[in-house]
Every structure is written in C-alpha cells, then in structure tokens.
C-alpha positions as CSV (number, residue, x, y, z in Angstrom):
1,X,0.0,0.0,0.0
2,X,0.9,3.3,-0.5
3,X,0.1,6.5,1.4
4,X,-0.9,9.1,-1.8
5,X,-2.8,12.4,-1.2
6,X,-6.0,10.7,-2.1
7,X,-5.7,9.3,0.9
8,X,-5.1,12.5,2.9
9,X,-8.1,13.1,4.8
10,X,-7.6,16.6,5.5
11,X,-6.9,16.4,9.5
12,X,-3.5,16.2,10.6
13,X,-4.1,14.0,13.3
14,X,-6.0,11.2,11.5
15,X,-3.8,11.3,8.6
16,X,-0.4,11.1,10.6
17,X,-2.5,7.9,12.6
18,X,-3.3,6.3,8.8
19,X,0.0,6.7,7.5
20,X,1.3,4.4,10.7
21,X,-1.0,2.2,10.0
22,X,-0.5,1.9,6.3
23,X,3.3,1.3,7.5
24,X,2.7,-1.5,9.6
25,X,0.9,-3.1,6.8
26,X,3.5,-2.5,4.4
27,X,5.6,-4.2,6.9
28,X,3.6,-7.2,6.5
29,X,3.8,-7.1,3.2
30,X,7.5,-7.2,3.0
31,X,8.0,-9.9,5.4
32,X,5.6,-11.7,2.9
33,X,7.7,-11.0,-0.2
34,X,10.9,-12.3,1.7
35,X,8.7,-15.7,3.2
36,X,8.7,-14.5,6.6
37,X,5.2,-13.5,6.4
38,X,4.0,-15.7,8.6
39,X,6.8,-14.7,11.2
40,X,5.7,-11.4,10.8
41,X,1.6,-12.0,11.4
42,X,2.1,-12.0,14.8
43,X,3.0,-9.0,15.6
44,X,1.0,-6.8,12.8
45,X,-2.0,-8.2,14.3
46,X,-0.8,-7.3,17.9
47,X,-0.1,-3.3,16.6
48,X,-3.1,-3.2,14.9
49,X,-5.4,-4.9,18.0
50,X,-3.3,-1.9,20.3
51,X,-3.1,1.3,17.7
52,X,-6.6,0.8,16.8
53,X,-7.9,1.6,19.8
54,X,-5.7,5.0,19.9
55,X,-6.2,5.7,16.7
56,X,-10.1,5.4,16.7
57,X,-10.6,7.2,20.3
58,X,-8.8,10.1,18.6
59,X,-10.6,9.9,15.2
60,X,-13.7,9.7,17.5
61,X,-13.1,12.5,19.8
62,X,-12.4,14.5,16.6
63,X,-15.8,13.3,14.9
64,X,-17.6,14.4,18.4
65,X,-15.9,17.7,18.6
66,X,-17.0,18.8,15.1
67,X,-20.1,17.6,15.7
68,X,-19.7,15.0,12.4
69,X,-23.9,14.2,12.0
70,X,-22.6,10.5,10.7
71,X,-20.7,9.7,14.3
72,X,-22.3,6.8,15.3
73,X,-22.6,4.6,12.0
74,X,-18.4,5.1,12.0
75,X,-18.2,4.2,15.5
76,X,-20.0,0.7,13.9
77,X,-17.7,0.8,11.0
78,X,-14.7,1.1,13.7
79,X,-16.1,-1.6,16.4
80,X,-16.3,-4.4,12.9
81,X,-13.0,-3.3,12.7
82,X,-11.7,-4.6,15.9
83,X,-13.8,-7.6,15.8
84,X,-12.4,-8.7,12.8
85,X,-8.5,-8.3,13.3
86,X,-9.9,-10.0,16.9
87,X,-11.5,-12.8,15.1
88,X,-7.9,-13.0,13.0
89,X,-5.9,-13.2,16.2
90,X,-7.9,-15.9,16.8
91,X,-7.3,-17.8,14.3
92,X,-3.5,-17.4,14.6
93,X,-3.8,-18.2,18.1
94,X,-5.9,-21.7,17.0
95,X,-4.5,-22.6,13.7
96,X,-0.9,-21.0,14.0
97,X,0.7,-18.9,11.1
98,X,-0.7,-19.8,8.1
99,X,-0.2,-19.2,4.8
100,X,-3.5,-18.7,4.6
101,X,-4.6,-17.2,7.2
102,X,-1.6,-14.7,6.2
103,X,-2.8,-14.3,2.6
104,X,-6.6,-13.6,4.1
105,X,-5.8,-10.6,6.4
106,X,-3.4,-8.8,3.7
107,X,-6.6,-9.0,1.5
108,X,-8.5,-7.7,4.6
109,X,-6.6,-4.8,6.1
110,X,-5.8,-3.5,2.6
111,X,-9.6,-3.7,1.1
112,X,-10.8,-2.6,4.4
113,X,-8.3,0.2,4.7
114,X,-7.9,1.6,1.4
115,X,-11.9,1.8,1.2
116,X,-12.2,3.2,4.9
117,X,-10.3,6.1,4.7
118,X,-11.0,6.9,0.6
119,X,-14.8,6.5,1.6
120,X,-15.7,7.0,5.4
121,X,-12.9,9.0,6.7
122,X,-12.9,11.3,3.6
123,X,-16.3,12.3,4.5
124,X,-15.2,13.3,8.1
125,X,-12.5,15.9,6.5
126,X,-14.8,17.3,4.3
127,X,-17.1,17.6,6.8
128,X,-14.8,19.2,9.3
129,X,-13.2,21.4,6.5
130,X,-16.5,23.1,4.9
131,X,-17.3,24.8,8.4
C-alpha cells in the first residue's frame, strides 16, 4: 500500500495515525515478499489490536468535537473493525501462522483500509473542512 494524497483526509491528526497504519501493513507485506510473512503476522496483528484503539478514540473525539452528523454509524464501522482483526488473532492463536490465514488478512486490512479512509474518513474531512 501506498500512502498518496488521495488518501489524505484533510486532518492532521487522523492522517499522521493512517499513515502508521498503512506502514505496519506494508511491513507485512514485505515480510511476505521475503517468506517471513507468517513470522511477521504476529506482531501486525498485535499493533493493529493496540493502535486501533488510539487511533479510533482520537478519530472519534475529533468526529464528536465537530459535531460529524454520521458519528455513530463510523463508530460501527470502527467496532467491525476490531472484531475482525480480533476474530484474526484468533485464528493465529488456534491454527498457528498460516499461509492462509496470512494471505486472508493482507486482503482484509488493505480492502478494508484503502476503502475506509478513501470512503468513510474522507467524508469526516470534508465535513470538518466546509465549516
């Protein structure tokens, strides 16, 4: 993945948080291109289960502030979030590193991210930036 200007959301804050997050992905994806994806699982799924919850108490707190009228649905959008890379941690924790498993949540995180902040977040910004 790569972190381009349609990706910017217009709020410092949130975009500084999506670019780490894009990183750690990409960090997956690396491991993955040199075979030690499934080394490297482990610990993208533990950043993501603890930055998550920073990053989307912040992006919250900023939807709250401005008063964003769609605040709860993303607050949904956030909470499938978590359950999913929870439901993934499960399955590393039951069927161990596997390719598949591997190859499932790099199609997962990048789907879900790339559409999240082009769709979702975007809206927040614009929001935030027409007042």
């Amino acid at each position: 993945m790569k972190w381009t200007d349609d990706l910017s959301v217009g709020v410092e804050l949130i975009d500084t948080q999506h670019k780490a997050l894009i990183d750690a992905v990409n960090e997956l994806f690396n491991a993955c291109s040199k075979g030690l994806g499934r080394k490297k699982i482990s610990e993208t799924l533990e950043f993501l289960q603890n930055y998550v919850v920073t990053h989307f108490s912040d992006e919250e707190a900023v939807q709250r502030k401005s008063g964003y009228p769609e605040y709860a649905n993303h607050k949904k959008l956030h909470a499938e979030f978590i359950k999913s890379v929870t439901t993934y941690s499960q399955r590393l924790e039951t069927d161990g590193p596997s390719i598949s498993l591997v190859a499932d949540f790099n199609s997962f995180v990048t789907n879900w991210l790339i559409y999240h902040i082009s769709r979702e977040d975007k809206k927040i910004g614009q929001f935030i930036n027409s007042k």
